[in-house]
C-alpha positions as a Markdown table, in Angstrom:
| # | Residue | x | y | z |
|---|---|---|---|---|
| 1 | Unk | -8.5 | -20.5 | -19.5 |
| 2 | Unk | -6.6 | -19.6 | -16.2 |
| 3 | Unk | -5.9 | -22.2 | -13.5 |
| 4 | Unk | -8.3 | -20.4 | -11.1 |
| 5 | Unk | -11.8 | -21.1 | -12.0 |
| 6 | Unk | -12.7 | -18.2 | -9.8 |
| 7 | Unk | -10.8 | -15.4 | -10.5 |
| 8 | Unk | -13.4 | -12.7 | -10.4 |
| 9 | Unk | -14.9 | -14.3 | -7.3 |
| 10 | Unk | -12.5 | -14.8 | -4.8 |
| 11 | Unk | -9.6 | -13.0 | -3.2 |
| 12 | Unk | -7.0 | -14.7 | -0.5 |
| 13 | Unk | -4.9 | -12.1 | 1.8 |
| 14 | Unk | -1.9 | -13.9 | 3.6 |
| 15 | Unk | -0.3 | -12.9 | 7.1 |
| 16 | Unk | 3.6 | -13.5 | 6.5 |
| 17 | Unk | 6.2 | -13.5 | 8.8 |
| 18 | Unk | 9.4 | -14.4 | 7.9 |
| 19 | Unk | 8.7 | -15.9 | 4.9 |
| 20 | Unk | 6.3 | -18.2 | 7.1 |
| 21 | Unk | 2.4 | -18.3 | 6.5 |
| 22 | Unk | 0.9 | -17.6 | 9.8 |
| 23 | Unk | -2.7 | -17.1 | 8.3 |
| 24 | Unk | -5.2 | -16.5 | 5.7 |
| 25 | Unk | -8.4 | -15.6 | 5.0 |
| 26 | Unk | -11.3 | -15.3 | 1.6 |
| 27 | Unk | -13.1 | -12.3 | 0.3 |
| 28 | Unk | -16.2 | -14.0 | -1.5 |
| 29 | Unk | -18.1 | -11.7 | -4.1 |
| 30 | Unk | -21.0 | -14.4 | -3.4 |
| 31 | Unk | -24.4 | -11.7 | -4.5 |
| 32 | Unk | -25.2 | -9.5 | -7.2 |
| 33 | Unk | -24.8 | -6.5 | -5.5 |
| 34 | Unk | -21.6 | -4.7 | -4.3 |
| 35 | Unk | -21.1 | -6.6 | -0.8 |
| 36 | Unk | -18.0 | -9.0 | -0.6 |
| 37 | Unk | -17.7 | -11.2 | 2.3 |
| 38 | Unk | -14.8 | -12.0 | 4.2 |
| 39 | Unk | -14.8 | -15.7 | 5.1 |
| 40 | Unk | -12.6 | -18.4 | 6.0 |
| 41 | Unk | -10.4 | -16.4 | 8.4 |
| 42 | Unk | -8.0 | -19.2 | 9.3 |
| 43 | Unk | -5.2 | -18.8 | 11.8 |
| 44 | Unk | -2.3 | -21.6 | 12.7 |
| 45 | Unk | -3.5 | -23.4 | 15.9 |
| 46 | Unk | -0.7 | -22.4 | 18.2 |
| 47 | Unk | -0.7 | -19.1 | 17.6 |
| 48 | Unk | -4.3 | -18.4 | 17.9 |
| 49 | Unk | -5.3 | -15.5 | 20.3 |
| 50 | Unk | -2.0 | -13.4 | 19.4 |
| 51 | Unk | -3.9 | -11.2 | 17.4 |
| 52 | Unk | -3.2 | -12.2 | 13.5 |
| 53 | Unk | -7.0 | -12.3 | 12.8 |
| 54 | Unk | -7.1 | -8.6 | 13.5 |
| 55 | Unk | -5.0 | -7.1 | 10.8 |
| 56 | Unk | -6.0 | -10.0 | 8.0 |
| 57 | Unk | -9.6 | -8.7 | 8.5 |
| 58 | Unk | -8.6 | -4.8 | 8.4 |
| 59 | Unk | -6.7 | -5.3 | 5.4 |
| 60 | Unk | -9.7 | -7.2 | 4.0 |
| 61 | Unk | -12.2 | -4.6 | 4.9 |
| 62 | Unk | -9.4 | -2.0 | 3.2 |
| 63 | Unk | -9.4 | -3.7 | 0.1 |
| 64 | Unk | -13.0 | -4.3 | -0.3 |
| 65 | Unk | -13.6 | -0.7 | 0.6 |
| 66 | Unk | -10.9 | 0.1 | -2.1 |
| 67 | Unk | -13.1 | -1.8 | -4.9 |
| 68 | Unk | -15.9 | 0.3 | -4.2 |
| 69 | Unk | -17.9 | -2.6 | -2.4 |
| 70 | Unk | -19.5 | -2.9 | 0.9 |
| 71 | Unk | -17.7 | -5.5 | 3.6 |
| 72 | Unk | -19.9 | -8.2 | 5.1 |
């Protein structure tokens, strides 16, 4: 048993700067076919609008692209 009760089902991707957490965001395998959807892009209030949701969702789509599956 693992402490993650859904291992095959979800992914997180951090945005790290300096050891800080700046933000996040889920890839969801959610259907039974090869789509995984990015969801719950979250980004620290104040520095919302600098451009950290950008590279969290291209590194998602690069991943998801990298297991074969199709990004939604």
């Amino acid at each position: 048993m693992t402490s993650d009760p859904f291992p095959e089902y979800v992914q997180a991707i951090g945005y790290v700067k300096d050891g800080e957490l700046l933000g996040f965001l889920m890839i969801m395998h959610l259907k039974e076919d090869d789509t995984l959807e990015i969801a719950a892009v979250s980004v620290r209030p104040e520095l919302r609008g600098q451009g950290i949701g950008k590279p969290l969702i291209s590194r998602a789509a690069e991943i998801i692209f990298e297991q074969g599956k199709t990004p939604s």
